[in-house]
PAZAPA-4460 file (N, C-alpha, C; in steps of 0.05 Angstrom, whole numbers, plus 32768, in hexadecimal, padded with zeros to 4 digits):
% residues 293
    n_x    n_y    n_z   ca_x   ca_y   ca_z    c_x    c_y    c_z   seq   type   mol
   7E9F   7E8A   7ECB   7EBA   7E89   7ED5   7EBE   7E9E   7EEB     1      X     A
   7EC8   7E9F   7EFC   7ED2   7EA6   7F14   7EDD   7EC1   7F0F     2      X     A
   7ED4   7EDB   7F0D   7EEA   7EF2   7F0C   7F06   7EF8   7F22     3      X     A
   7F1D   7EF9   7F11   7F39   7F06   7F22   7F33   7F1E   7F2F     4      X     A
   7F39   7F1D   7F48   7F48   7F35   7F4E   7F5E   7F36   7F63     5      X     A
   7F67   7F4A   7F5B   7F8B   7F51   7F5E   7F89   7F56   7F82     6      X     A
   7F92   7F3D   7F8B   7FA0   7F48   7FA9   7FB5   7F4F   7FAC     7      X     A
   7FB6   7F65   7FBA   7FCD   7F79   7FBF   7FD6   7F66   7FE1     8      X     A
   7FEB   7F63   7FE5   7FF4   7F5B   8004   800D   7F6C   800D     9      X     A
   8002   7F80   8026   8010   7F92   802D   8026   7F88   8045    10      X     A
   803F   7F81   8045   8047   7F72   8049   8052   7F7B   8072    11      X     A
   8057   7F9B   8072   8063   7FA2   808D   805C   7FBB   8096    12      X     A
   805C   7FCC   8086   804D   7FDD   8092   8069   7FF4   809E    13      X     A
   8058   800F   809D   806D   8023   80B3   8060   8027   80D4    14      X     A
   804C   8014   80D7   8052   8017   80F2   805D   8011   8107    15      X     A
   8070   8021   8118   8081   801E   8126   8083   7FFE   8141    16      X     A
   8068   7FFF   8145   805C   7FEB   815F   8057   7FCE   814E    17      X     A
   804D   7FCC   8131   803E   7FB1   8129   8050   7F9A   812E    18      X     A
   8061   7F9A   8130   807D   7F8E   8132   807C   7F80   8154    19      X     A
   8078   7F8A   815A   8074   7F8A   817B   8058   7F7E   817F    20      X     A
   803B   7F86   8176   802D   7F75   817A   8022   7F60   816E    21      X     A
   802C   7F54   815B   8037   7F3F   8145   8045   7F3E   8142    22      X     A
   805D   7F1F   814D   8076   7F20   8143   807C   7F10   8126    23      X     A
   805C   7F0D   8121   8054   7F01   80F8   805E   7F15   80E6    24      X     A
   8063   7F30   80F4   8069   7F49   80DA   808B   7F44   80D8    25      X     A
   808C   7F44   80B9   80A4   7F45   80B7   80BA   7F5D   80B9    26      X     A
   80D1   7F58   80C5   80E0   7F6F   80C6   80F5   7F75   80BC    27      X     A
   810B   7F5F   80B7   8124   7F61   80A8   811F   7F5B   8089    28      X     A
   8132   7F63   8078   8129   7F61   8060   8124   7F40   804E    29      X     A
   8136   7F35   8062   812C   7F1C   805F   8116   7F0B   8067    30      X     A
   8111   7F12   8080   80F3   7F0D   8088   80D2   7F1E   806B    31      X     A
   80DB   7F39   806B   80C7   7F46   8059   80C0   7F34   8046    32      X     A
   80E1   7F2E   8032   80E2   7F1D   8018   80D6   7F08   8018    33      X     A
   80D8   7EFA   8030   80CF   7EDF   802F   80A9   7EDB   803C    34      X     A
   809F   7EF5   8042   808D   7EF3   804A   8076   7EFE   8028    35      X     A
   8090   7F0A   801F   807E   7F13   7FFF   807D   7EFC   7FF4    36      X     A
   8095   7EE2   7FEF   808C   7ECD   7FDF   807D   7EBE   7FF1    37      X     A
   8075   7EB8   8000   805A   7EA8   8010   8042   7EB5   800B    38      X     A
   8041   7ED0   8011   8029   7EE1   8004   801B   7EDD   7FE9    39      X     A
   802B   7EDF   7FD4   8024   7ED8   7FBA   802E   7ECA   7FB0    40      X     A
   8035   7EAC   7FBF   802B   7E8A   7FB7   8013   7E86   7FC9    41      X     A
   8007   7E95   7FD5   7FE9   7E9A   7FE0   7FDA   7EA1   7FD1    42      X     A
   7FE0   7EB0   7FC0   7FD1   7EBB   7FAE   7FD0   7EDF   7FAF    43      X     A
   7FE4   7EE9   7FC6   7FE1   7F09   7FB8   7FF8   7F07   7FA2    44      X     A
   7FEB   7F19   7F8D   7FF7   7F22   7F6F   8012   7F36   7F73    45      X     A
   8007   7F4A   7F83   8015   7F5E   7F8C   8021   7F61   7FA5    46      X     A
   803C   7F62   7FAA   8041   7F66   7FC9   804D   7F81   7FC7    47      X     A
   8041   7F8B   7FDB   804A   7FAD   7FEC   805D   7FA9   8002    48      X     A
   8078   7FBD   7FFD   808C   7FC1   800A   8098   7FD2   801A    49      X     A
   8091   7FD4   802F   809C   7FE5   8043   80B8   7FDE   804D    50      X     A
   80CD   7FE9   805B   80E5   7FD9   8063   80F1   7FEA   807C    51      X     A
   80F5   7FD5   8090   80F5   7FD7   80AB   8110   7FDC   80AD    52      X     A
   8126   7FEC   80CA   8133   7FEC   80D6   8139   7FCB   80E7    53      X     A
   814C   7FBE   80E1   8149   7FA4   80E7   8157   7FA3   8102    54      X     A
   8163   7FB1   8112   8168   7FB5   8132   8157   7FC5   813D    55      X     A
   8146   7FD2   812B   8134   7FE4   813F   8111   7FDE   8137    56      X     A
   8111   7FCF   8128   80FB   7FCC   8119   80E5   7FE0   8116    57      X     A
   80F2   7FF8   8113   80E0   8015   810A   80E8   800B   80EB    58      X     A
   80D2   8020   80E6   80D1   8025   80C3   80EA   8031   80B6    59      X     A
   80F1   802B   80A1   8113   803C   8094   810F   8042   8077    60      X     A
   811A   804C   8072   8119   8056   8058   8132   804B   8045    61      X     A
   8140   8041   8057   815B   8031   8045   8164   8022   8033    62      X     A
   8167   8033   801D   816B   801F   7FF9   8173   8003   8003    63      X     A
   818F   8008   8013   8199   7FED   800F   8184   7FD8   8011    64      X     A
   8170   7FDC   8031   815A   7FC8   803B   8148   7FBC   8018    65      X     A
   8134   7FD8   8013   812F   7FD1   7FFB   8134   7FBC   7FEB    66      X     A
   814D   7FC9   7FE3   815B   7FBD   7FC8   815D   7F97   7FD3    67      X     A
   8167   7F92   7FF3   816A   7F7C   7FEF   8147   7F65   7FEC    68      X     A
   813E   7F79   7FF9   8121   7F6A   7FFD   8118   7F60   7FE5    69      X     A
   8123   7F77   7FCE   8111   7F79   7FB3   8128   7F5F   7FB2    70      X     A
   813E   7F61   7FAA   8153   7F46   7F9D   8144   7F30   7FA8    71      X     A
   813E   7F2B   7FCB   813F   7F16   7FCB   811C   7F0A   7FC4    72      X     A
   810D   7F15   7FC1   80EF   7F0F   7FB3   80F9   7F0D   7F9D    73      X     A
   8105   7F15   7F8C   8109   7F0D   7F6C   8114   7EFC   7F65    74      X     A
   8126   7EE7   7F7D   8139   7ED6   7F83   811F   7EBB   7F80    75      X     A
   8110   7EC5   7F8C   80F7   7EA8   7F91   80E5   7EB0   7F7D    76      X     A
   80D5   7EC2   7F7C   80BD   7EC7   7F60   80C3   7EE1   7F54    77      X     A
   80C1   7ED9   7F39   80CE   7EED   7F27   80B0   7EF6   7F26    78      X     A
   809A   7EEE   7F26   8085   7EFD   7F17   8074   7F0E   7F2D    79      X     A
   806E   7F07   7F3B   8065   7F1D   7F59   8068   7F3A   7F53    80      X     A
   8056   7F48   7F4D   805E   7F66   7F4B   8068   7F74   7F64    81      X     A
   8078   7F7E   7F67   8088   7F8D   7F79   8077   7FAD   7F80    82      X     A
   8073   7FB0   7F8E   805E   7FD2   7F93   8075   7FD8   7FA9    83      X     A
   8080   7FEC   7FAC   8096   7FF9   7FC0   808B   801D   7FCD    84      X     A
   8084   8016   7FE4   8077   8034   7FED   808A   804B   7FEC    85      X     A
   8084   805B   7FEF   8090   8082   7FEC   807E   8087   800A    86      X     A
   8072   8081   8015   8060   808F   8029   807A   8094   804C    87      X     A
   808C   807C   8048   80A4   8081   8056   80A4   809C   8055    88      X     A
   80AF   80AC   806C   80B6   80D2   8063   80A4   80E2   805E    89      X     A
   8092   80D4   806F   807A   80EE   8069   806B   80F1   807F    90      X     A
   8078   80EF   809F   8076   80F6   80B9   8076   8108   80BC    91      X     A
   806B   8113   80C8   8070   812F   80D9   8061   8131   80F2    92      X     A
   8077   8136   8100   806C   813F   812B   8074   8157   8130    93      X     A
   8069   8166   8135   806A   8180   813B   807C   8185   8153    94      X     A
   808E   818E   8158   80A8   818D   8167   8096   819D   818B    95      X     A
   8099   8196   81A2   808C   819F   81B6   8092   81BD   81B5    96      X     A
   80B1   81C2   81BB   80B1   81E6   81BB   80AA   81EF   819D    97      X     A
   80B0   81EA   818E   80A6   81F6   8174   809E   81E3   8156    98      X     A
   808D   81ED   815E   8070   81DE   814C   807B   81D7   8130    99      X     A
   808E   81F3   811D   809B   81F7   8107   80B1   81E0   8102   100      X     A
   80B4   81D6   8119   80D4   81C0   8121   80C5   81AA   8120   101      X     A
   80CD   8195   8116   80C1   817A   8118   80CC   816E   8126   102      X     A
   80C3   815A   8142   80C7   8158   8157   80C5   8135   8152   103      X     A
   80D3   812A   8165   80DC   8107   816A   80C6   80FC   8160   104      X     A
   80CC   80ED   8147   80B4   80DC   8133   80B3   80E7   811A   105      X     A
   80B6   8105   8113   80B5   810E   8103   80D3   80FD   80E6   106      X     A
   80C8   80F8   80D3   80D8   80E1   80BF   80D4   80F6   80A3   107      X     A
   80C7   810D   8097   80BD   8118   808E   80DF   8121   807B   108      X     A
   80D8   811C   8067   80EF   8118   8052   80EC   8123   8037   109      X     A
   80FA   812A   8021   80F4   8135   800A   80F4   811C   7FF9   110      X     A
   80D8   8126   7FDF   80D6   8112   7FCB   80EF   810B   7FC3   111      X     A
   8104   810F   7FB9   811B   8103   7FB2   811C   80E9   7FC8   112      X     A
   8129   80EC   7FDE   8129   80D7   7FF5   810B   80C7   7FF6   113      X     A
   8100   80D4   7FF4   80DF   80C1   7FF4   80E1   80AD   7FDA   114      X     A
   80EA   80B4   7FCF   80E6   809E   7FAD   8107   809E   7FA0   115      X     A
   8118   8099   7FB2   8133   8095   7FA6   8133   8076   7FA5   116      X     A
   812B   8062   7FB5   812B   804A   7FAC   811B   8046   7F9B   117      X     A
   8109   804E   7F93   80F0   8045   7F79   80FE   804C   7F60   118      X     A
   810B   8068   7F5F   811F   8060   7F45   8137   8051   7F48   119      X     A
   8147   804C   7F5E   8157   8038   7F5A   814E   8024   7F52   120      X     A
   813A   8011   7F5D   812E   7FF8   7F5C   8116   7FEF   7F48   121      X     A
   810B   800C   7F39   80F7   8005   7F24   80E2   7FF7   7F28   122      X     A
   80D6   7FF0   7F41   80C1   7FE2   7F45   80A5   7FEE   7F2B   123      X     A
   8095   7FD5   7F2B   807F   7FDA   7F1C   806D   7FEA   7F20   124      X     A
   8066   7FF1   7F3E   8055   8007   7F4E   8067   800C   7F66   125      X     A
   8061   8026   7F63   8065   8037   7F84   804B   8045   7F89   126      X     A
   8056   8049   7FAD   8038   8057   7FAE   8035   806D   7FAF   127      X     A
   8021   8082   7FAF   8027   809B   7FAA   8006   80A5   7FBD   128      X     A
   801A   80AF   7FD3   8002   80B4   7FE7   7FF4   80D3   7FE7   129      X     A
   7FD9   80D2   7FD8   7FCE   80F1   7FDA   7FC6   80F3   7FF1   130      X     A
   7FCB   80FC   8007   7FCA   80FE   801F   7FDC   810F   803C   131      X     A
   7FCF   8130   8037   7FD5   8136   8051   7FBC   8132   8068   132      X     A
   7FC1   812E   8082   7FB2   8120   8098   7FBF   8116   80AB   133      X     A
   7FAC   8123   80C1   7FB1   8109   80DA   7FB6   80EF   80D5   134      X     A
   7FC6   80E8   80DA   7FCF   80C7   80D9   7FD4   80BE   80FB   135      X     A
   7FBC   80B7   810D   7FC3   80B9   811B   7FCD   80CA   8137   136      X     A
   7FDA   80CD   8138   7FE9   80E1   8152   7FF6   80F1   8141   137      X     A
   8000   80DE   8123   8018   80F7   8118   8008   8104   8103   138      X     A
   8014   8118   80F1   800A   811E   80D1   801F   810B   80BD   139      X     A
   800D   8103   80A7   8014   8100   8092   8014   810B   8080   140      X     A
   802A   811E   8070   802C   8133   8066   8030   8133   804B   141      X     A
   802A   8134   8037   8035   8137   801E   8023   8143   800C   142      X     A
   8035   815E   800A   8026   8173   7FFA   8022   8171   7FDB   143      X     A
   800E   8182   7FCD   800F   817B   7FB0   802A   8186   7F9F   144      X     A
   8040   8197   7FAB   805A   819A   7FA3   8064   817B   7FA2   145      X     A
   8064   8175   7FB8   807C   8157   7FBB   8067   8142   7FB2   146      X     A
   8053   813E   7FAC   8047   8131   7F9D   8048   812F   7F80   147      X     A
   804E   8149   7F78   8056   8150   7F56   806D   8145   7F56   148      X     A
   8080   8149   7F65   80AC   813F   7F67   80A1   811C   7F6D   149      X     A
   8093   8110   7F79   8092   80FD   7F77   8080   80E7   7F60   150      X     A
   806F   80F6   7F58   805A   80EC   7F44   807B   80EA   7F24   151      X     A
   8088   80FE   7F2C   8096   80FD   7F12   80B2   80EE   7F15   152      X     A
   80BD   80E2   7F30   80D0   80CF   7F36   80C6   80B1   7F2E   153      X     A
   80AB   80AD   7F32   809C   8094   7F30   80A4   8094   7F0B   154      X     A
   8099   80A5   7F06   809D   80A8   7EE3   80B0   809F   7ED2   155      X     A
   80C4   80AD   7EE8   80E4   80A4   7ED3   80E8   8086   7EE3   156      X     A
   80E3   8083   7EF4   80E9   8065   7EFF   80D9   8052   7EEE   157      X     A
   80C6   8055   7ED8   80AF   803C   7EC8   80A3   8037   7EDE   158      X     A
   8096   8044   7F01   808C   8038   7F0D   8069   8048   7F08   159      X     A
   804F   8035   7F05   803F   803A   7F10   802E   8049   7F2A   160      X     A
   8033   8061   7F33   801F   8066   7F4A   8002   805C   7F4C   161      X     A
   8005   804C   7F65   7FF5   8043   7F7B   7FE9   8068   7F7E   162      X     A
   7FD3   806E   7F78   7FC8   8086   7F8B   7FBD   8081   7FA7   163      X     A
   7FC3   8080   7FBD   7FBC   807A   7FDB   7FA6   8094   7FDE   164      X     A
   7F8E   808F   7FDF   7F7D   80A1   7FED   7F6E   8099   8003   165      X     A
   7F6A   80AE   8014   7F64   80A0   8032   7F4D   80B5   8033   166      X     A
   7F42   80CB   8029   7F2C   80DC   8027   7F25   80DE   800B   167      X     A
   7F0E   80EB   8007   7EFA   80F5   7FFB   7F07   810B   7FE3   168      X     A
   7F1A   8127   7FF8   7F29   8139   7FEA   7F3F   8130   7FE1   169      X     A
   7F55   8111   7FE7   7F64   8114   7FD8   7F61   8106   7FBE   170      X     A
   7F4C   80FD   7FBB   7F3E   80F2   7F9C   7F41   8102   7F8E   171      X     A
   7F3D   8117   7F95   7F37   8132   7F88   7F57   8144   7F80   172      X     A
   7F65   813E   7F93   7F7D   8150   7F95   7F88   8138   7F74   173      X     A
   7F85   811F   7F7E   7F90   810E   7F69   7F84   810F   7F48   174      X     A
   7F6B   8119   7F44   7F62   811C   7F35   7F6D   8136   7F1B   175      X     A
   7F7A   814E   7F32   7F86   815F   7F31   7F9D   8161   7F1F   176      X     A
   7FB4   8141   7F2A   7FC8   8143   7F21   7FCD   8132   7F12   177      X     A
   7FB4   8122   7F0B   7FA9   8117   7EEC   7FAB   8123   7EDB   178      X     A
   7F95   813D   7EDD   7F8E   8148   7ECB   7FA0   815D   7EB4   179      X     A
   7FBB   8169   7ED3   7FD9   8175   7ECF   7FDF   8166   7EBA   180      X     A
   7FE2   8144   7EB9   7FF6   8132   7EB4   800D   8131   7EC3   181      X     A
   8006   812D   7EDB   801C   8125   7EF0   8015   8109   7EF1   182      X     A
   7FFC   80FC   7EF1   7FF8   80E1   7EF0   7FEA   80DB   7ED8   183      X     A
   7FF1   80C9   7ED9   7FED   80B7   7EB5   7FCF   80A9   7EB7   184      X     A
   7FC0   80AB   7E9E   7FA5   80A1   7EA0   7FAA   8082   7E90   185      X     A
   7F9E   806B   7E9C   7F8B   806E   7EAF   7F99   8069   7EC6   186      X     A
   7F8C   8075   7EDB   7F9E   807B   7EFD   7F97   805C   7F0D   187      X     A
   7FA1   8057   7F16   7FA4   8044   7F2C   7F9F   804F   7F48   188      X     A
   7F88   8044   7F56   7F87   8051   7F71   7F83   8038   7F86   189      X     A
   7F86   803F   7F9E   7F80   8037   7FB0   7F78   8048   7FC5   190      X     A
   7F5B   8032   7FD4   7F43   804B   7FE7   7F55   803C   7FFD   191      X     A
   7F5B   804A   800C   7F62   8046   8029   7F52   8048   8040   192      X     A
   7F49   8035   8051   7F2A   803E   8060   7F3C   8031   807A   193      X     A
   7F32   8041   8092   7F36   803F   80AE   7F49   8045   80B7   194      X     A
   7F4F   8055   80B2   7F6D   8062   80BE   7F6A   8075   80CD   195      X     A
   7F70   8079   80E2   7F72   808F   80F3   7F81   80AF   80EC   196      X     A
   7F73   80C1   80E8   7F52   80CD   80E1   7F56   80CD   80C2   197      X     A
   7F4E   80BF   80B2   7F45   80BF   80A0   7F33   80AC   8093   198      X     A
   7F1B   80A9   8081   7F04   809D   8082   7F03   8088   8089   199      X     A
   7EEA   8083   8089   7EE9   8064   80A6   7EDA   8051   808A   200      X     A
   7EE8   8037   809B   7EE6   801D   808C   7ED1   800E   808C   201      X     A
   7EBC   8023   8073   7E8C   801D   8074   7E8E   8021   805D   202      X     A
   7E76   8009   805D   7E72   8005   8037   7E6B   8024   8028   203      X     A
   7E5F   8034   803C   7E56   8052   8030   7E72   8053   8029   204      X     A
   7E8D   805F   8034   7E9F   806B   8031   7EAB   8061   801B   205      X     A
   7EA4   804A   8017   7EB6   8035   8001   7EAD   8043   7FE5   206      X     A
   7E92   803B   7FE9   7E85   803E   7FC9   7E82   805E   7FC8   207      X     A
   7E81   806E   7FDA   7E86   808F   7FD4   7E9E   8097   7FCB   208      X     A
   7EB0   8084   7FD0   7ED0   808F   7FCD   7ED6   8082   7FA9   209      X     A
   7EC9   806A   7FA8   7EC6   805C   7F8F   7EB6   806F   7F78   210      X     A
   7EA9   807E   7F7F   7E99   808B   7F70   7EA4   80A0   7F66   211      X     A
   7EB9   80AE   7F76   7EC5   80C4   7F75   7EDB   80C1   7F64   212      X     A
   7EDE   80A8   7F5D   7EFB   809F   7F4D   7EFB   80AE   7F29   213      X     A
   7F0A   80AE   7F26   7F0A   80B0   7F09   7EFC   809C   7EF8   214      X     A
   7EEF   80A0   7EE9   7EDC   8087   7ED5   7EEE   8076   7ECC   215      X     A
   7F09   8080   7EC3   7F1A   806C   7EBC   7F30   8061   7EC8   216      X     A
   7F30   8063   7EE8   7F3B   8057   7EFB   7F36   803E   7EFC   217      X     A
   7F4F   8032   7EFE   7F54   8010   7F0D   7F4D   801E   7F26   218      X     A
   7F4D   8004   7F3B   7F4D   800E   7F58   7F4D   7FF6   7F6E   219      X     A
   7F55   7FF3   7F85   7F51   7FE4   7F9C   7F51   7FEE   7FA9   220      X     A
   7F49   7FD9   7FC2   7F3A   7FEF   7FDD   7F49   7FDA   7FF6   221      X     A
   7F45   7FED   800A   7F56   7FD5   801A   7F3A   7FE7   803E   222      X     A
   7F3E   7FD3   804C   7F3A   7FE2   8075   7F4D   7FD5   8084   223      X     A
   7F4B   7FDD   809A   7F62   7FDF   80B2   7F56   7FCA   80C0   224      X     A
   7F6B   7FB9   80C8   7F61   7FA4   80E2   7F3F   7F96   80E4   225      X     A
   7F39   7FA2   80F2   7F15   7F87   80ED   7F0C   7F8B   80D8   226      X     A
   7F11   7FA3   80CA   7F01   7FAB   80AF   7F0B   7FA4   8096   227      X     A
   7F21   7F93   8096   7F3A   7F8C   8084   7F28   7F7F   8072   228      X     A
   7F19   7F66   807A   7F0F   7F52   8068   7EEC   7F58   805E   229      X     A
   7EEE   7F5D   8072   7EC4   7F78   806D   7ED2   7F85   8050   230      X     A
   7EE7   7F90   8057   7EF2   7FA2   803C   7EF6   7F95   8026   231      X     A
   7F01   7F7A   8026   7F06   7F71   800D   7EEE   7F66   8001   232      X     A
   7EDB   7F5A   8012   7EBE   7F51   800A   7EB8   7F65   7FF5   233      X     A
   7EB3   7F81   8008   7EAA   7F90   7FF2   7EBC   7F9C   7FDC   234      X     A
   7ED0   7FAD   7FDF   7EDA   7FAB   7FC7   7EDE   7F9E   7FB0   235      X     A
   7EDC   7F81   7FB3   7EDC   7F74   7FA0   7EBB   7F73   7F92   236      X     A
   7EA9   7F70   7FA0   7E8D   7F78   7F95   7E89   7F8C   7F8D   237      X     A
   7E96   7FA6   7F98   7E94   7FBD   7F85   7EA7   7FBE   7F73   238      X     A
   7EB4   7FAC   7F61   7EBC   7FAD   7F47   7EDF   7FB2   7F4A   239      X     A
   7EEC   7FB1   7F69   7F09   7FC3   7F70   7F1B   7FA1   7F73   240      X     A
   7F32   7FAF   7F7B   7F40   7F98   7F7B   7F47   7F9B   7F9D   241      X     A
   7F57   7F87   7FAE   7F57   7F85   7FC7   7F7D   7F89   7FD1   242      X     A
   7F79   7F92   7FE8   7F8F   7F93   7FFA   7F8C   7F80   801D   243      X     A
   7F9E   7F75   801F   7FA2   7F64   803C   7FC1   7F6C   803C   244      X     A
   7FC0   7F61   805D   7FDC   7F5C   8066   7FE8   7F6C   8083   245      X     A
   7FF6   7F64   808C   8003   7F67   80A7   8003   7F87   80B0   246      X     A
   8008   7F99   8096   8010   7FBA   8092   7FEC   7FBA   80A0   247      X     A
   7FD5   7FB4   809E   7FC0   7FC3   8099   7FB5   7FAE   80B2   248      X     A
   7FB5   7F92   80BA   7FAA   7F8F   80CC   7FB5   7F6F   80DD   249      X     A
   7FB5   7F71   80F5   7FD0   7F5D   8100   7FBD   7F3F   8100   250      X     A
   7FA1   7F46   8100   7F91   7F22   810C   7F84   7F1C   80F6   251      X     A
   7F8C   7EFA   80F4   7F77   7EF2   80E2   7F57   7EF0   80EB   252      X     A
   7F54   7EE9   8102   7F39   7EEA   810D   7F2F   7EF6   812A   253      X     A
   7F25   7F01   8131   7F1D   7F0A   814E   7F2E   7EFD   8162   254      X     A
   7F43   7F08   816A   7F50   7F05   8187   7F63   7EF0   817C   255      X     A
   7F6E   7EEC   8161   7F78   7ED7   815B   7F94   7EEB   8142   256      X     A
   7FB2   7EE3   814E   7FC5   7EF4   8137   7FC7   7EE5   8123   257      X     A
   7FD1   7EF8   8104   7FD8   7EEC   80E9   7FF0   7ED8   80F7   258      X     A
   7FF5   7EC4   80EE   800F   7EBC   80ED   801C   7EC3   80DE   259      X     A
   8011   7ED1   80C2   8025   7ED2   80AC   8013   7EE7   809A   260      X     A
   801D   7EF0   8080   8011   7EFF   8068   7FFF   7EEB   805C   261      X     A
   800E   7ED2   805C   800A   7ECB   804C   7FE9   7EBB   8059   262      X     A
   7FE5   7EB3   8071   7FCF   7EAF   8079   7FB4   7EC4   8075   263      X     A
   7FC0   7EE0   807A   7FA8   7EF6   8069   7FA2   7EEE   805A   264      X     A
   7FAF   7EE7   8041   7FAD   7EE7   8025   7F9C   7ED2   801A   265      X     A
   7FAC   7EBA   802B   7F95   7EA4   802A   7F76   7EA4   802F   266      X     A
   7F73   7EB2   8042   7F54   7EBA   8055   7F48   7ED3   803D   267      X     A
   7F53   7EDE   802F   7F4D   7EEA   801C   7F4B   7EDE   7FFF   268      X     A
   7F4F   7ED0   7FFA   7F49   7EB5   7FE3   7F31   7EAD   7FF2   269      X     A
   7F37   7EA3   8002   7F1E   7E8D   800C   7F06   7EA5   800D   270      X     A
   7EFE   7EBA   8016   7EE8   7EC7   8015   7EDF   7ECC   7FF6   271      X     A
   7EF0   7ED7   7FE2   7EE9   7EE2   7FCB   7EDC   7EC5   7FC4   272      X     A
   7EED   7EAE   7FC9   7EE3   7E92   7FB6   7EC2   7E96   7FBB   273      X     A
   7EBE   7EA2   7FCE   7EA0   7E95   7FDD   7E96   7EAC   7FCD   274      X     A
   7E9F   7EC1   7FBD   7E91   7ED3   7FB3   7E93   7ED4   7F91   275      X     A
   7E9E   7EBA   7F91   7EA9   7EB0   7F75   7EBB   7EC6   7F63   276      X     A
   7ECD   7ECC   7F71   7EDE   7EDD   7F6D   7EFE   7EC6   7F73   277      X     A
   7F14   7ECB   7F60   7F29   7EC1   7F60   7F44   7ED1   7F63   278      X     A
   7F56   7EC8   7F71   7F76   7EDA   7F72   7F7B   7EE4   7F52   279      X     A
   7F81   7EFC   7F4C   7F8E   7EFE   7F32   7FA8   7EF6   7F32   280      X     A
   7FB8   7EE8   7F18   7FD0   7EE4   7F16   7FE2   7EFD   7F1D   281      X     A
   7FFB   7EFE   7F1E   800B   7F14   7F1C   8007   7F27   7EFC   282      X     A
   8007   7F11   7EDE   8000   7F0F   7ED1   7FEC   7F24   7EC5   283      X     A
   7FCE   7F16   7ED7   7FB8   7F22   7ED5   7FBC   7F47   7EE2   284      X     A
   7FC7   7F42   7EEC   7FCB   7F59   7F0A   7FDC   7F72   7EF1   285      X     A
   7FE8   7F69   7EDD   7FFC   7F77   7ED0   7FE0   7F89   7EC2   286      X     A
   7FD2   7F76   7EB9   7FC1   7F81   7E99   7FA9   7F8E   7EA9   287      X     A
   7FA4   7F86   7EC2   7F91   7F9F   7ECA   7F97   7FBE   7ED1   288      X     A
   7FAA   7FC2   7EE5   7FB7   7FCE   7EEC   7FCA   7FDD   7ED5   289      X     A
   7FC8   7FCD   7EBA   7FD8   7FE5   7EAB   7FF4   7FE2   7EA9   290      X     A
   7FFE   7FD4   7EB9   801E   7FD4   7EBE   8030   7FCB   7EA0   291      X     A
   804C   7FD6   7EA2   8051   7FC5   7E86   805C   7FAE   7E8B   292      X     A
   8058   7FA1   7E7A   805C   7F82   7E73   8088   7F79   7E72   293      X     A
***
């Protein structure tokens, strides 16, 4: 029989431009919603939620957006696990005259504001990004203080942390606040590969970062743009579950755009099939992952 595994479909993403060079990425909360139920009647289990400024189509942090995206996905499939990011507010640009001042881009916010919709809204997972680094041009900032205020907002919300690691050391930092009991065993992670500067999206980095996990880690792995589907090949052969979607890379094929999430998702079925690997249910997605029922 065909082993499940759990696709994650990341539905928009915080970057400011994807919007602009795909006009497939969804941006209003109605667009998001409706790009999560096409996603997983594709077959992802899990959809990931970011939520856009819908006149400016930058990233926002705004409950209301949220809240309606989450209503209106629950409006069409009740069973789709809902994953809602925290990584919103965790910008930082170093201001030109003073470095101390965070300067135009800078979004950099306190855990309260970072995870005030995840306890309003109780999603099943949030994500919980161990990760300070270059992101790019900017930093992504979040220290093991606001990592503890947030590891313990996820808590009282019944939400699951997603652990986001994008290096080697924050395995380690996360292992840390395991061991505290700031995160609950067994941990849920996700390897993040190709991101600008943080580890690059090669089977070495995959299975080194896999290795480094906790023994009794769940886990999925996801890469950026050409490496999106190289990534799910392997993750799923190394024993992980998979991530696609618009947030992580805009083309279905060389010189060719997604039209939709939900086309990733499809192209991600169709490869695992060939590796006799099958979509997990939402269902299935619950009892691996740990989530409650």
């Amino acid at each position: 029989m065909s082993k499940p595994v759990v696709i994650t479909c990341a539905l928009t993403g915080g970057a400011d431009i994807s919007s602009r060079r795909n006009p497939a990425v969804p941006v209003t909360p109605a667009e998001i919603a409706a790009s999560a139920v096409e996603a997983a009647a594709a077959g992802a289990a899990i959809v990931h939620i970011h939520v856009r400024d819908p006149a400016t189509t930058h990233p926002s942090m705004e409950l209301a957006h949220y809240r309606e995206v989450v209503e209106r996905i629950r409006e069409k499939d009740a069973e789709v696990v809902l994953n809602l990011t925290t990584g919103a507010g965790g910008r930082y640009v170093p201001g030109s005259e003073d470095p101390r001042t965070g300067g135009p881009g800078t979004t950099l916010a306190t855990p309260a504001e970072r995870t005030r919709h995840v306890e309003a809204l109780r999603p099943e997972i949030c994500t919980l990004d161990i990760a300070t680094m270059n992101f790019g041009e900017h930093v992504f900032m979040n220290t093991p203080a606001h990592l503890r205020e947030m590891a313990a907002a996820a808590r009282r919300a019944g939400a699951k942390p997603e652990i986001e690691v994008f290096d080697l050391g924050q395995i380690e930092l996360a292992k840390r606040l395991i061991a505290d009991g700031h995160l609950d065993a067994p941990p849920l992670f996700q390897i993040c590969l190709g991101i600008p500067w943080g580890a690059p999206a090669t089977p070495e980095t995959m299975i080194q970062m896999r290795d480094r996990l906790p023994k009794n880690a769940v886990w999925s792995g996801f890469g950026i743009a050409r490496q999106q589907f190289p990534m799910v090949a392997l993750a799923a052969t190394l024993g992980g579950n998979v991530r696609v979607g618009l947030e992580d890379n805009l083309y279905l094929s060389a010189g060719k755009l997604a039209p939709s999430n939900a086309a990733l998702v499809e192209k991600a079925v169709s490869l695992l099939a060939h590796l006799d690997f099958r979509p997990a249910t939402p269902a299935e997605a619950r009892a691996t992952f740990g989530l409650a029922s």
